[in-house]
PADOFI-176043 format. One record per atom (N, C-alpha, C): residue number from 1; atom name; x, y, z. Coordinates in nm, 2 decimals. Each point is the difference from the previous one (the first is absolute). Layout:
PADOFI-176043
@seq NUM; atom CA; east X; north Y; up Z
...
END
This chain:
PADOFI-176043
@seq 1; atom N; east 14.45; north -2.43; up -15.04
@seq 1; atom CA; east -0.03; north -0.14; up -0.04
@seq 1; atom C; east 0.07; north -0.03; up -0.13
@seq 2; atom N; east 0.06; north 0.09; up -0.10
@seq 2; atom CA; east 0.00; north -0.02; up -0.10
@seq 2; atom C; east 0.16; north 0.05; up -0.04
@seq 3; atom N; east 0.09; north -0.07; up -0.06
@seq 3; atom CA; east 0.11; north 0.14; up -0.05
@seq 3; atom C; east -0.04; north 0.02; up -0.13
@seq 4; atom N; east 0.00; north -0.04; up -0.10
@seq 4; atom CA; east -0.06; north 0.06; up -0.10
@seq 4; atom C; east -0.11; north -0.05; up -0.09
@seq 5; atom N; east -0.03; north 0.05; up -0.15
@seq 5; atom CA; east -0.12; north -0.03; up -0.06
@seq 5; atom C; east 0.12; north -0.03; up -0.12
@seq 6; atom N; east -0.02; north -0.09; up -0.15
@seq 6; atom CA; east 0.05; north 0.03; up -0.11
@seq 6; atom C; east -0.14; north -0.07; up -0.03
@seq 7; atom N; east -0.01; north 0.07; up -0.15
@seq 7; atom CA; east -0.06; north -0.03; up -0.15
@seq 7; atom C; east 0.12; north -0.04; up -0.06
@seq 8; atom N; east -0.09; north -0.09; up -0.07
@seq 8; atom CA; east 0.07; north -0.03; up -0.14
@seq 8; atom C; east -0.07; north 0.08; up -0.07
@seq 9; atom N; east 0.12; north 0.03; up -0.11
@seq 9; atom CA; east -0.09; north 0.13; up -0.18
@seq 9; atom C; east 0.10; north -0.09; up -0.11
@seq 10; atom N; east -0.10; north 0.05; up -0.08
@seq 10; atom CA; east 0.06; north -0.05; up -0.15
@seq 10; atom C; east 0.08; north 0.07; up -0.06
@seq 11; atom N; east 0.03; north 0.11; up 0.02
@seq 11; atom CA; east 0.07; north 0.18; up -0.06
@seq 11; atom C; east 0.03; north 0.07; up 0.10
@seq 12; atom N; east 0.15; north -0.06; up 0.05
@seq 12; atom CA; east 0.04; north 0.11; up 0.16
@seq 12; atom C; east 0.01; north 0.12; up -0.05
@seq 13; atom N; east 0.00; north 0.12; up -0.12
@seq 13; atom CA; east 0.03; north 0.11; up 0.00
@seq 13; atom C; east -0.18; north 0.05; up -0.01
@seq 14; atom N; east -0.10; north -0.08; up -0.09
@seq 14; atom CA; east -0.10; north 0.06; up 0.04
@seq 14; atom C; east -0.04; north -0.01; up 0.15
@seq 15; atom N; east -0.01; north -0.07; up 0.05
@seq 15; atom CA; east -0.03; north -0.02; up 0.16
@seq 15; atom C; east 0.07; north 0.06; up 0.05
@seq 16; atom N; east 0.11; north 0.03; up 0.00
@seq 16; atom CA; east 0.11; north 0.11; up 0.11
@seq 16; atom C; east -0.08; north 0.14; up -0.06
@seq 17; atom N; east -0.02; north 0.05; up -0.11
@seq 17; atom CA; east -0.06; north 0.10; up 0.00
@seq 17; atom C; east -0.15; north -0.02; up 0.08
@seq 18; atom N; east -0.05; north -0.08; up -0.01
@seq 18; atom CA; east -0.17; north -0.02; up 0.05
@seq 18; atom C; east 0.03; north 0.01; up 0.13
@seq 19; atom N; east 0.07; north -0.10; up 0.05
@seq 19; atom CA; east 0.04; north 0.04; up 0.15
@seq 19; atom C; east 0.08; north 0.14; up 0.07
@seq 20; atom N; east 0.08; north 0.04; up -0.08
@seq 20; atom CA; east 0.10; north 0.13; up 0.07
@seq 20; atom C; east -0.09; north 0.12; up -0.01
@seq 21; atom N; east -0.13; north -0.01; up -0.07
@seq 21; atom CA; east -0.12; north 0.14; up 0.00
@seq 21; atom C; east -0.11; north -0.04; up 0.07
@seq 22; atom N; east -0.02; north -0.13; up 0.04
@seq 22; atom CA; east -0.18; north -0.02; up 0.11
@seq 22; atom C; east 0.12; north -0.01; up 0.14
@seq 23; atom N; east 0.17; north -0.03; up -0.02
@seq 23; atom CA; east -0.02; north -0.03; up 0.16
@seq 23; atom C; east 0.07; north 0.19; up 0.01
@seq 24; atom N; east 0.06; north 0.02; up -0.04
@seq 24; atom CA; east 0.04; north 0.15; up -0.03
@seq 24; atom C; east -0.11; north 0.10; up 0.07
@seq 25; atom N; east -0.16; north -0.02; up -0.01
@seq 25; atom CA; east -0.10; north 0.06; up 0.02
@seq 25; atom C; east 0.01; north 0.01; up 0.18
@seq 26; atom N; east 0.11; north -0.15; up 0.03
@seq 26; atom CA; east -0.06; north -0.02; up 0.18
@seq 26; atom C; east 0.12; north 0.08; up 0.02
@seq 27; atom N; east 0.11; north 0.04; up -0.03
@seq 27; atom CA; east 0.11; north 0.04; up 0.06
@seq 27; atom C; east 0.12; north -0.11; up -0.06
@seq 28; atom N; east 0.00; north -0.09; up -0.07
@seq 28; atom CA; east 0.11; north -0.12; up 0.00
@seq 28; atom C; east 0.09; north 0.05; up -0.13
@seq 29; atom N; east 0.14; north -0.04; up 0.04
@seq 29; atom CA; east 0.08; north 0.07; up -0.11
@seq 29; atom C; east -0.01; north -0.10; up -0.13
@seq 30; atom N; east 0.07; north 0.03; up -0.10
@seq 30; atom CA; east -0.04; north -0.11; up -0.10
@seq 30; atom C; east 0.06; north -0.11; up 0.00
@seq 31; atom N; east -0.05; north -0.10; up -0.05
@seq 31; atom CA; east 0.09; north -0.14; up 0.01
@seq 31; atom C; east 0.19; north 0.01; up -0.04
@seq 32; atom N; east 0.03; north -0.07; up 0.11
@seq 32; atom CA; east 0.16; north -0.05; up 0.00
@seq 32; atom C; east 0.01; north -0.09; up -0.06
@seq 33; atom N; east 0.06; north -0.09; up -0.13
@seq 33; atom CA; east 0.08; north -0.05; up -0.06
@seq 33; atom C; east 0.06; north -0.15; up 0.05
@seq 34; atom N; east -0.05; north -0.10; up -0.01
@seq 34; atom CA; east 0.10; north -0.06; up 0.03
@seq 34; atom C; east -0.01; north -0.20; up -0.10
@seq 35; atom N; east 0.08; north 0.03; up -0.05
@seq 35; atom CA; east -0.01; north -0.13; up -0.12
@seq 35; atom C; east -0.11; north 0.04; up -0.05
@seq 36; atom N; east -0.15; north -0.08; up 0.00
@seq 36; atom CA; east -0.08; north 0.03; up -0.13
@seq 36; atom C; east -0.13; north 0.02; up 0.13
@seq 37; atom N; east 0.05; north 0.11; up 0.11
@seq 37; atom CA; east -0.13; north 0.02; up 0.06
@seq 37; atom C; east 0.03; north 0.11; up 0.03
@seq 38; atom N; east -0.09; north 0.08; up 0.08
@seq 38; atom CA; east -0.03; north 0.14; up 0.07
@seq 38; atom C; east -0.04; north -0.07; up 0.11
@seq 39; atom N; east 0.07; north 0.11; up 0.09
@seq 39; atom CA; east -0.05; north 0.00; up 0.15
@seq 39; atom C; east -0.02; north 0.13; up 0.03
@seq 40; atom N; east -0.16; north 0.04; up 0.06
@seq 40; atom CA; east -0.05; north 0.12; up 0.12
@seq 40; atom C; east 0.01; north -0.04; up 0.08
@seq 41; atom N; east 0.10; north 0.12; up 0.07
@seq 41; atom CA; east -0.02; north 0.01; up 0.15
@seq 41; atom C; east -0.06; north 0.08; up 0.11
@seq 42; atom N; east -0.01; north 0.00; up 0.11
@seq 42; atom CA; east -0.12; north 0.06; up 0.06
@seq 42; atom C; east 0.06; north -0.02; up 0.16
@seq 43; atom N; east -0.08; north 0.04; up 0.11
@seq 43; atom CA; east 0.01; north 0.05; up 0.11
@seq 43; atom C; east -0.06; north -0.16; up 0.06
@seq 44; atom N; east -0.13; north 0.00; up -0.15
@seq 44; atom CA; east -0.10; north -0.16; up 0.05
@seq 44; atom C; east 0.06; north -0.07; up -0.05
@seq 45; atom N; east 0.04; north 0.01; up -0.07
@seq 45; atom CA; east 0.06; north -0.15; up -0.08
@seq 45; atom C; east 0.07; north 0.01; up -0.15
@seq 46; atom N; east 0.01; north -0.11; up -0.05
@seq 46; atom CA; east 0.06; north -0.05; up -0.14
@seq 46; atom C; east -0.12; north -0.05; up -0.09
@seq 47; atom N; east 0.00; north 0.08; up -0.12
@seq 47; atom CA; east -0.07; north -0.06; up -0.11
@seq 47; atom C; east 0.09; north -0.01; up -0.14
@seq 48; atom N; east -0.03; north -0.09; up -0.03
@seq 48; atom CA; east 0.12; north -0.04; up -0.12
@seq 48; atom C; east -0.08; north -0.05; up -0.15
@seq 49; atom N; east 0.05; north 0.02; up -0.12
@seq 49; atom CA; east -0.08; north -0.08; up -0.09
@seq 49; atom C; east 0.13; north -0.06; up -0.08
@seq 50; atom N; east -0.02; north -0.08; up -0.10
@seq 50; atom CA; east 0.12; north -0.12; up -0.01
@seq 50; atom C; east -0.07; north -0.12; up -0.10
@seq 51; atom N; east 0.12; north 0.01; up -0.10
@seq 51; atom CA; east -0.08; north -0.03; up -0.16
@seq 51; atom C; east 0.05; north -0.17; up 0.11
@seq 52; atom N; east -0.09; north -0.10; up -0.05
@seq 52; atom CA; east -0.01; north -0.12; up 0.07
@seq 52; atom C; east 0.16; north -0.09; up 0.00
@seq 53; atom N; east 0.07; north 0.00; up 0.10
@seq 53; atom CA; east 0.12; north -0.11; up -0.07
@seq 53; atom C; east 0.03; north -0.16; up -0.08
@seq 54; atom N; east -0.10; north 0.00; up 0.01
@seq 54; atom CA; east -0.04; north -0.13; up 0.00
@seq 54; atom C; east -0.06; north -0.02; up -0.20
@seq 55; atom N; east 0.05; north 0.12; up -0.04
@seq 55; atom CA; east -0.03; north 0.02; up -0.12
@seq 55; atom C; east -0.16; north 0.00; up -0.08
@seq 56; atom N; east -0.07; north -0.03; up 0.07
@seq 56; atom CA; east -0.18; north -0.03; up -0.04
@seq 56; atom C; east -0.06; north 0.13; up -0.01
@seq 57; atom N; east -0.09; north 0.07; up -0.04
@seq 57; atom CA; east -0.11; north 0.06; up -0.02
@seq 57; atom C; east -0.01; north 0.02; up 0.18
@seq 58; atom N; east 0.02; north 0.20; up 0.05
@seq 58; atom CA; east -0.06; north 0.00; up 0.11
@seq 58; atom C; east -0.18; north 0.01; up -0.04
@seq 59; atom N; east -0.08; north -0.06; up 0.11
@seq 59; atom CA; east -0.12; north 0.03; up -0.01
@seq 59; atom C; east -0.11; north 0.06; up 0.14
@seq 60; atom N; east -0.08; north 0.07; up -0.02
@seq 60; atom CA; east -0.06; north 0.00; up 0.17
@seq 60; atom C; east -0.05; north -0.05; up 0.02
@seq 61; atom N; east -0.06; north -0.01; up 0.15
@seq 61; atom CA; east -0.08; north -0.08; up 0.09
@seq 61; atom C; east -0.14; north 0.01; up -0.01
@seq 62; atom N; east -0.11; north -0.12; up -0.03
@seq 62; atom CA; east -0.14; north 0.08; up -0.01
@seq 62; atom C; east -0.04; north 0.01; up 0.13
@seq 63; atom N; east -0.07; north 0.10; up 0.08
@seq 63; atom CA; east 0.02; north 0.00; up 0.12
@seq 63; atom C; east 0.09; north 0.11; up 0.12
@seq 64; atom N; east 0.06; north 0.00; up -0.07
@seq 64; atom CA; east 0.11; north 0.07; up 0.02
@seq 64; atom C; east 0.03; north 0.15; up 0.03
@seq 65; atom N; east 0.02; north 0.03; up 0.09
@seq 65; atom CA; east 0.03; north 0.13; up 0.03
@seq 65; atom C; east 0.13; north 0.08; up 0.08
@seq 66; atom N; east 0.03; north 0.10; up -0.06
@seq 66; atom CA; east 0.12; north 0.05; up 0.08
@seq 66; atom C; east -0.08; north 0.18; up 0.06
@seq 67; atom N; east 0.03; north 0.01; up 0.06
@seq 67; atom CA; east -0.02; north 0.10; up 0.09
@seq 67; atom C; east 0.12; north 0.07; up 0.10
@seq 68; atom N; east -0.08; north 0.16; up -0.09
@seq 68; atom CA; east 0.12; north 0.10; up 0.05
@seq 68; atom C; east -0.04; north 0.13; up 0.07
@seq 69; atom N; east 0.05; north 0.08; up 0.08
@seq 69; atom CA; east -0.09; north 0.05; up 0.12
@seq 69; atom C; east 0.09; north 0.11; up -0.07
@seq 70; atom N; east -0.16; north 0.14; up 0.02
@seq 70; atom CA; east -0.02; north 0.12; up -0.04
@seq 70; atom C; east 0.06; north 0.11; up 0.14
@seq 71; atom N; east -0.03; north 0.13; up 0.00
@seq 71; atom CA; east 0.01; north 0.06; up 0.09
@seq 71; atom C; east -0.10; north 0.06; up 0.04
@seq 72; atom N; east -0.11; north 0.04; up -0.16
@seq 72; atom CA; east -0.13; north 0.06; up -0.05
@seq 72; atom C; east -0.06; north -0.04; up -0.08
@seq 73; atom N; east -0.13; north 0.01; up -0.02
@seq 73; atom CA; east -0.05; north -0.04; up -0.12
@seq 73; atom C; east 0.04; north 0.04; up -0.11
@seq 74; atom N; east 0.05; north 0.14; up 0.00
@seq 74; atom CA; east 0.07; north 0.07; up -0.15
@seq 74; atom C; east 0.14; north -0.05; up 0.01
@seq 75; atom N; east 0.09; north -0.09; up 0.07
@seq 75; atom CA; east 0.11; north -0.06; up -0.04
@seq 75; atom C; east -0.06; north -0.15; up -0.07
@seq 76; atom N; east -0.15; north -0.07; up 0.06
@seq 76; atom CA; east 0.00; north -0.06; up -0.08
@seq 76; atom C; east -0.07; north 0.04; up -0.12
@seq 77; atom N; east -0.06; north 0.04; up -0.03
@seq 77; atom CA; east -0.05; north 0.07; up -0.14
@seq 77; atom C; east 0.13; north 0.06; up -0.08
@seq 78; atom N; east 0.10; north 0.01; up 0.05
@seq 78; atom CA; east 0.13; north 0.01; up -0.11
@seq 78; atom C; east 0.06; north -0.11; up 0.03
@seq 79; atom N; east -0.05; north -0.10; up 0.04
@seq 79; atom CA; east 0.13; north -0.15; up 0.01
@seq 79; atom C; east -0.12; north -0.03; up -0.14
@seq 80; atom N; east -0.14; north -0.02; up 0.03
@seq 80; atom CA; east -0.09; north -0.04; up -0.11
@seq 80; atom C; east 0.00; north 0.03; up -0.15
@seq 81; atom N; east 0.08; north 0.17; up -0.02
@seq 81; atom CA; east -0.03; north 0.07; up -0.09
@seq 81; atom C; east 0.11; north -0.03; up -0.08
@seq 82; atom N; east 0.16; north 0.02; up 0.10
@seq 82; atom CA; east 0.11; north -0.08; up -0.04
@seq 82; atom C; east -0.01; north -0.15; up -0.13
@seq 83; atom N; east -0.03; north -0.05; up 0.13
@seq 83; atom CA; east -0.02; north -0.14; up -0.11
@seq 83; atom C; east -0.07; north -0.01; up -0.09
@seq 84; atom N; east -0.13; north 0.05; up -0.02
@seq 84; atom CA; east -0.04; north 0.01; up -0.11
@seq 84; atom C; east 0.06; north 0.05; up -0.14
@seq 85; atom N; east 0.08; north 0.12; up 0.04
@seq 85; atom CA; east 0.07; north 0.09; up -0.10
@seq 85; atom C; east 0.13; north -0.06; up -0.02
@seq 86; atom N; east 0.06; north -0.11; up 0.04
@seq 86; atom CA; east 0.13; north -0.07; up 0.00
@seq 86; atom C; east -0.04; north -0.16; up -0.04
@seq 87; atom N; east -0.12; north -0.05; up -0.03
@seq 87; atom CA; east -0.01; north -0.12; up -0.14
@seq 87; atom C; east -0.12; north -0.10; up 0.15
@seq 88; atom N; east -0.04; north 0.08; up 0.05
@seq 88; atom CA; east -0.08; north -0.11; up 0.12
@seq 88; atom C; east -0.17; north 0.04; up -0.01
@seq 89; atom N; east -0.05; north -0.08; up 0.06
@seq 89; atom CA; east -0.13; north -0.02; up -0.10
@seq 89; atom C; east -0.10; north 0.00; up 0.17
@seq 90; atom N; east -0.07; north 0.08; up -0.02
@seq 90; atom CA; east -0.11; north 0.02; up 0.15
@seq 90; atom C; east -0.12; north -0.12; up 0.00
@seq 91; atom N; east -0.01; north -0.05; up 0.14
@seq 91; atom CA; east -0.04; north -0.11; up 0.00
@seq 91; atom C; east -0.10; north 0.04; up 0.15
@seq 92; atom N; east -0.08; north -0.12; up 0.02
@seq 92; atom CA; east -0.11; north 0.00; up 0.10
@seq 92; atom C; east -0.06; north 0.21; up -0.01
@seq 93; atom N; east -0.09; north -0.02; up 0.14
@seq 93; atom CA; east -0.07; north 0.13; up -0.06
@seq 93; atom C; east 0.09; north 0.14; up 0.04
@seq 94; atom N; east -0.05; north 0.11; up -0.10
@seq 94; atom CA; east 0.09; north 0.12; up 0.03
@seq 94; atom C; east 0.02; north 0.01; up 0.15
@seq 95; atom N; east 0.15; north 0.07; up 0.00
@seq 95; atom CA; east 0.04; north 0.10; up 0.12
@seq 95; atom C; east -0.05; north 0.03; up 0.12
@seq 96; atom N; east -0.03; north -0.02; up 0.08
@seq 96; atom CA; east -0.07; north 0.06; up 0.10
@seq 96; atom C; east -0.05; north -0.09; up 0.14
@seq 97; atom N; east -0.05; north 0.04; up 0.12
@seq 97; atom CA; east -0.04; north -0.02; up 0.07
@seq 97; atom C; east -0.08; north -0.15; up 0.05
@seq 98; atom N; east 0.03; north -0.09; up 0.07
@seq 98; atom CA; east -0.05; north -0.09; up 0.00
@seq 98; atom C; east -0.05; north -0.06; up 0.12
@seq 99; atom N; east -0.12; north -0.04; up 0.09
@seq 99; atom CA; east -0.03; north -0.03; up 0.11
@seq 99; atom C; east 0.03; north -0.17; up 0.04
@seq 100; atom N; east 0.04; north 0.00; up 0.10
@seq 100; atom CA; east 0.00; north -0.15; up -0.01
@seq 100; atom C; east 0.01; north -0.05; up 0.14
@seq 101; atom N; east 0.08; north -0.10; up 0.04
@seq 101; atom CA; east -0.05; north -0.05; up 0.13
@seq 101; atom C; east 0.14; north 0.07; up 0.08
@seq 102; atom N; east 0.10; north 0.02; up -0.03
@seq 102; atom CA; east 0.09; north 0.05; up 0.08
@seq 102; atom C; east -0.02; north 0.18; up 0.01
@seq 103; atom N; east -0.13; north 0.08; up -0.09
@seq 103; atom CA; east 0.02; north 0.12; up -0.01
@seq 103; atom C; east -0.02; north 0.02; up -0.14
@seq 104; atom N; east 0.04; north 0.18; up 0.00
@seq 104; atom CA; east -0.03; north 0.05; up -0.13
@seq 104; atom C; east 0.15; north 0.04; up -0.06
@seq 105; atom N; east 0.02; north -0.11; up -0.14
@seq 105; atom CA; east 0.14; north 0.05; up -0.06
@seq 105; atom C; east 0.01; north 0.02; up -0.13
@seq 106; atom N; east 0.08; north 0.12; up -0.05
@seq 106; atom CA; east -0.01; north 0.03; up -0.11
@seq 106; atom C; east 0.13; north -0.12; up -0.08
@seq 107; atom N; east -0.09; north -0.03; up -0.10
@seq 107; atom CA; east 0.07; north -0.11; up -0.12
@seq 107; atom C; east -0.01; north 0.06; up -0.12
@seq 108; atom N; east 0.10; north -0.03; up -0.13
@seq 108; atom CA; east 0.02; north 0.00; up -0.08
@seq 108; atom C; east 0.11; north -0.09; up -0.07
@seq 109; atom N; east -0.06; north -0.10; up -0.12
@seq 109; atom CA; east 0.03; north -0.12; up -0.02
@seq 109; atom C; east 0.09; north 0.04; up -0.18
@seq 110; atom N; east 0.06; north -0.07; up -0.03
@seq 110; atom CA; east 0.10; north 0.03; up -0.09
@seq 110; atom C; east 0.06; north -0.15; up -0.04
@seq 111; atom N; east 0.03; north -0.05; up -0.13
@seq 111; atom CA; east 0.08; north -0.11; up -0.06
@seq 111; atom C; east 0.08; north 0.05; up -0.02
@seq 112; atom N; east 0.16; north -0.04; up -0.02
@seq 112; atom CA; east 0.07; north 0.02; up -0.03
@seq 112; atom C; east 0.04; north -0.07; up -0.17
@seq 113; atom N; east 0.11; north 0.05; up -0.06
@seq 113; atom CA; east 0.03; north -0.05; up -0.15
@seq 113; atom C; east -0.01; north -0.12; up -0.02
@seq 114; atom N; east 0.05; north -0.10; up 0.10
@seq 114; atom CA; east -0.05; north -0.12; up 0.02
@seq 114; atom C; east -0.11; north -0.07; up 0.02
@seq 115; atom N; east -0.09; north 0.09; up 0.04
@seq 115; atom CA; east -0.17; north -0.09; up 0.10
@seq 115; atom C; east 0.03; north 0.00; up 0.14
@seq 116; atom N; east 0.09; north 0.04; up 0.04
@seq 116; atom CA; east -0.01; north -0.04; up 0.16
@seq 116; atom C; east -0.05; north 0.10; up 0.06
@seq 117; atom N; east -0.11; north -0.02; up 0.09
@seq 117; atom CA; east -0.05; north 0.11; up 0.08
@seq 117; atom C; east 0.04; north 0.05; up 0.11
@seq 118; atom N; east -0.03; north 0.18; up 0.03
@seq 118; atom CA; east 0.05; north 0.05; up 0.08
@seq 118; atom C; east -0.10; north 0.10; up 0.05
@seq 119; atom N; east -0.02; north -0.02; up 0.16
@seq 119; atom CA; east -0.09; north 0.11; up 0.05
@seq 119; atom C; east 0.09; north 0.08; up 0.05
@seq 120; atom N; east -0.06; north 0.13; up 0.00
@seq 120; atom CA; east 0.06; north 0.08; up 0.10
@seq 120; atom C; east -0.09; north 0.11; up 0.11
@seq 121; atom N; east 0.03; north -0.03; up 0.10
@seq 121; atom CA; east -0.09; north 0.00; up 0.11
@seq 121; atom C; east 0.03; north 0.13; up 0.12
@seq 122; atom N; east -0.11; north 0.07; up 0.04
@seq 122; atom CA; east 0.03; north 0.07; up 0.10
@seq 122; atom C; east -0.11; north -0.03; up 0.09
@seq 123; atom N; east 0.07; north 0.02; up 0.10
@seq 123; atom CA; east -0.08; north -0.02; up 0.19
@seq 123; atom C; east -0.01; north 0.12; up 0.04
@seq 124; atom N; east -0.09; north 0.05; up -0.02
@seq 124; atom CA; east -0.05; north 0.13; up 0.07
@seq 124; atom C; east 0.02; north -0.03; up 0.17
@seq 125; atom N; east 0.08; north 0.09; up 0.03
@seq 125; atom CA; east -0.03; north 0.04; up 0.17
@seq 125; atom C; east -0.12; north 0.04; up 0.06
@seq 126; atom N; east -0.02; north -0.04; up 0.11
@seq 126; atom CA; east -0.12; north -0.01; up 0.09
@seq 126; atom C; east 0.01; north 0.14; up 0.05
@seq 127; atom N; east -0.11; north 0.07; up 0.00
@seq 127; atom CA; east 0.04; north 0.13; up 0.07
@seq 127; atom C; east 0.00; north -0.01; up 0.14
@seq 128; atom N; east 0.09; north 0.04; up 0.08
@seq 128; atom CA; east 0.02; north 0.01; up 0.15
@seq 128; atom C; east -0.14; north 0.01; up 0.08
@seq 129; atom N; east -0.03; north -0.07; up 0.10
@seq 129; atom CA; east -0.11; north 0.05; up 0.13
@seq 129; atom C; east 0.03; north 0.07; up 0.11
END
């Protein structure tokens, strides 16, 4: 549905660092270069962050969420731990397991240097019948 995601940041070298260590965690190489943005690439997709062109103050969405898929809960618990230790600030409740109407999935929620929020999510497999 989608080809890619961009954020706006206010400091592409802090945010290339914040991003090339929480997406680093999933397998993604570090951002590529290009005028005043980074692009991750991926097997799923494109995520990019990109100081605003339009010269204004980037800012985030209230509301707003971006969402990035784990492989385990201990890849998300280092996408969580990542960001924290690279200028991002932990948000909604800790780490862990959550019940809800589609099932049971492990979350762990994360701001980035900017405010913009970011879950990262694992779908536990159904064990076989």
């Amino acid at each position: 549905m989608f080809s890619h995601v961009m954020l706006g940041v206010n400091d592409l070298e802090v945010s290339r660092k914040f991003y090339d260590a929480v997406l680093g965690t999933l397998g993604v190489a570090p951002g590529m270069a290009n005028k005043n943005r980074y692009f991750y690439r991926s097997a799923a997709g494109t995520f990019a962050i990109s100081t605003p062109i339009n010269g204004e103050p980037a800012c985030h969405g209230n509301g707003t969420t971006i969402g990035f898929a784990a492989a385990s809960p201990e890849q998300a618990d280092a996408f969580h731990a990542a960001g924290v230790a690279n200028g991002g600030v932990t948000c909604e409740d800790p780490p862990g397991y959550r019940e809800g109407p589609t099932g049971k999935l492990y979350l762990a929620y994360v701001r980035d240097p900017d405010g913009n929020k970011l879950c990262v999510l694992h779908r536990p497999t159904k064990p076989a019948q």
